[in-house]
C-alpha positions as CSV (number, residue, x, y, z in Angstrom):
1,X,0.0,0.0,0.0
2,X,0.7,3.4,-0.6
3,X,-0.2,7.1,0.8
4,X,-0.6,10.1,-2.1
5,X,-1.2,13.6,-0.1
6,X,-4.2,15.5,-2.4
7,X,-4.2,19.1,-1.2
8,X,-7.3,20.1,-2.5
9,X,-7.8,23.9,-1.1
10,X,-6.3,25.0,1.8
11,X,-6.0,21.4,3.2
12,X,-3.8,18.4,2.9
13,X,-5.2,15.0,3.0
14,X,-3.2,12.2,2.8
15,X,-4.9,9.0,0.9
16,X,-4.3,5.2,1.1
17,X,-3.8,4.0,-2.2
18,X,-2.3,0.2,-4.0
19,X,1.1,0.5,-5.6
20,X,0.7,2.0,-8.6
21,X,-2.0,3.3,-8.5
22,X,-0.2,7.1,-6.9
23,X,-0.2,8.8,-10.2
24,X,-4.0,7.8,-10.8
25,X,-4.9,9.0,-7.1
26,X,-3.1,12.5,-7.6
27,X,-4.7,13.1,-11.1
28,X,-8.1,12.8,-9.4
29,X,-7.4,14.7,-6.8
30,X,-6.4,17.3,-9.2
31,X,-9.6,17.3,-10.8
32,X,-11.2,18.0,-7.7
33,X,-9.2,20.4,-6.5
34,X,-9.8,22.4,-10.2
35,X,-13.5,22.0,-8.8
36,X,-13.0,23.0,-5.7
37,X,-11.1,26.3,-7.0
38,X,-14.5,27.3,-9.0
39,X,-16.3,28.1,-5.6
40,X,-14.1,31.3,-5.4
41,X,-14.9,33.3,-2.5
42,X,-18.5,31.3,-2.4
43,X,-16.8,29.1,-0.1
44,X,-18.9,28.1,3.0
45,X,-17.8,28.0,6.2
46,X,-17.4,24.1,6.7
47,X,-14.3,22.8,4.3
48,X,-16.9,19.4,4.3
49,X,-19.2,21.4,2.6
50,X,-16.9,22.9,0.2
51,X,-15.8,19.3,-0.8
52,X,-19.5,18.2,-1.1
53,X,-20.2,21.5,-3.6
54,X,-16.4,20.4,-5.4
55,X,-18.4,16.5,-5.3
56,X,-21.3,17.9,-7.2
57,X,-19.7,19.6,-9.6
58,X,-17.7,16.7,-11.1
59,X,-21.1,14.2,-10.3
60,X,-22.6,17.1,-12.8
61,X,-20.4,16.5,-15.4
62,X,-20.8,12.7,-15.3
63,X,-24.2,12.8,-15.1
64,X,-24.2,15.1,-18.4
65,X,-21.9,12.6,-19.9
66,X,-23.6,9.8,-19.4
67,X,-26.7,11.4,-20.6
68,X,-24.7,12.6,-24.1
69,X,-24.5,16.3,-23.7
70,X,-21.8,17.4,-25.0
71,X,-20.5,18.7,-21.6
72,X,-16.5,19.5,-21.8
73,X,-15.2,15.9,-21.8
74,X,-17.3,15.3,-24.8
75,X,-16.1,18.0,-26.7
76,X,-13.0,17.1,-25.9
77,X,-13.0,13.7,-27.4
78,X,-14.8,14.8,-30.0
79,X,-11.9,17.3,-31.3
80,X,-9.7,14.1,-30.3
81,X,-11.6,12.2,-32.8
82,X,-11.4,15.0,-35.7
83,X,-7.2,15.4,-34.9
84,X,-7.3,11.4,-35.2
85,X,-9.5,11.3,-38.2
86,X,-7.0,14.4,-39.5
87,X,-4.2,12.3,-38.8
88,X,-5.1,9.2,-40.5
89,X,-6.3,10.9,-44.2
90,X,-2.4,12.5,-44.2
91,X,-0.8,9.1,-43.2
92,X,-2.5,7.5,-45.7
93,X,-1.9,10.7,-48.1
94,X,1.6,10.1,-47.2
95,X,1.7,6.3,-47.6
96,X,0.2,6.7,-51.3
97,X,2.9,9.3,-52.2
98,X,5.7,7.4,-50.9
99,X,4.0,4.0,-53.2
100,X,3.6,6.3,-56.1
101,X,7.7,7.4,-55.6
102,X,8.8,3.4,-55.4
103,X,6.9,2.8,-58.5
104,X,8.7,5.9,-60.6
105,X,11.3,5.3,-62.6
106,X,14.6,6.8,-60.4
107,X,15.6,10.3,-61.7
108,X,18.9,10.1,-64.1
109,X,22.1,11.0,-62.1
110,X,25.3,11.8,-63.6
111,X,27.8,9.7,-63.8
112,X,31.0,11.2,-62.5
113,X,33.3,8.2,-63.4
114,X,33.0,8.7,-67.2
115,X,30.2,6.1,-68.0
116,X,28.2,6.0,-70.7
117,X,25.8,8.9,-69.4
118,X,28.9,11.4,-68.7
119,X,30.0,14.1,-70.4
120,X,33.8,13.3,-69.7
121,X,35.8,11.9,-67.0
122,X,36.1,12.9,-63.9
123,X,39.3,14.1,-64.4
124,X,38.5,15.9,-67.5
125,X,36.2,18.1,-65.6
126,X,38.3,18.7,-62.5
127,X,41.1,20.1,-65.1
128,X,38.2,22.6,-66.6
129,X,37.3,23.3,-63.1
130,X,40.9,24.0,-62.0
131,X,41.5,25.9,-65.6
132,X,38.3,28.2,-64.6
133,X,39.4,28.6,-61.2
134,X,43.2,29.7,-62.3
135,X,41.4,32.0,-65.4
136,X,39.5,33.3,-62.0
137,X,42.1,34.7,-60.2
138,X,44.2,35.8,-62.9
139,X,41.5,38.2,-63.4
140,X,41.1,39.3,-59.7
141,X,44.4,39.7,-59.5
142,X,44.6,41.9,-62.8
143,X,41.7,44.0,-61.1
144,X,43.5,44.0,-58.3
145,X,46.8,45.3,-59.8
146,X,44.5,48.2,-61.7
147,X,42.7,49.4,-58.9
């Protein structure tokens, strides 16, 4: 057995709980204490009687979700529902793009080893490169001279 403290207002109460189950215990207890911070400065004088108005206010929201209004929690999973729903036309939008890309013919690539698709050898174009890149700064260095 556990113990989870809830404070839930201005009070602490400490609560006997199985192992495992803390994290479970302290998310309810936050729900009531969200409740129990609606009464405001409507608080009565009895901290029992505060719980007991924190108690009906969560009893009122089961109550309208068992009946199917669509209180808050409803709403909620219904936007869950349309994000999901979003969710699952893009992966599938996704999943037919990538199918359609496996089933294309791969894009042409040059060869840089001088196959049959190259325009030259490798080394051919790293000597027009290098001739380009010495033509290059001969000129800088002519503008330089001149300046």
């Amino acid at each position: 057995m556990s113990t989870v403290t809830l404070t839930i207002g201005p009070k602490s109460y400490p609560v006997a709980c199985a192992d495992g189950e803390e994290a479970h215990i302290t998310a309810l207890g936050a729900m009531i204490a969200e409740k129990y911070a609606l009464l405001g400065s409507a608080r009565a004088p009895l901290e029992a009687q505060n719980l007991l108005f924190a108690a009906l206010f969560l009893a009122d929201e089961l109550a309208e979700a068992r009946k199917g209004k669509p209180g808050k929690a409803a709403k909620a999973a219904s936007q869950d529902t349309s994000e999901a729903d979003a969710l699952r036309a893009e992966i599938a939008r996704l999943e037919a793009e990538l199918a359609q890309a496996k089933q294309a013919p791969p894009a042409p690539q040059a060869d840089l080893f001088g196959g049959p698709d190259a325009s030259g050898t490798l080394a051919d174009r790293l000597e027009a490169l290098a001739a380009e890149a010495e033509a290059s700064a001969a000129a800088l260095e002519a503008a330089a001279t001149n300046a």
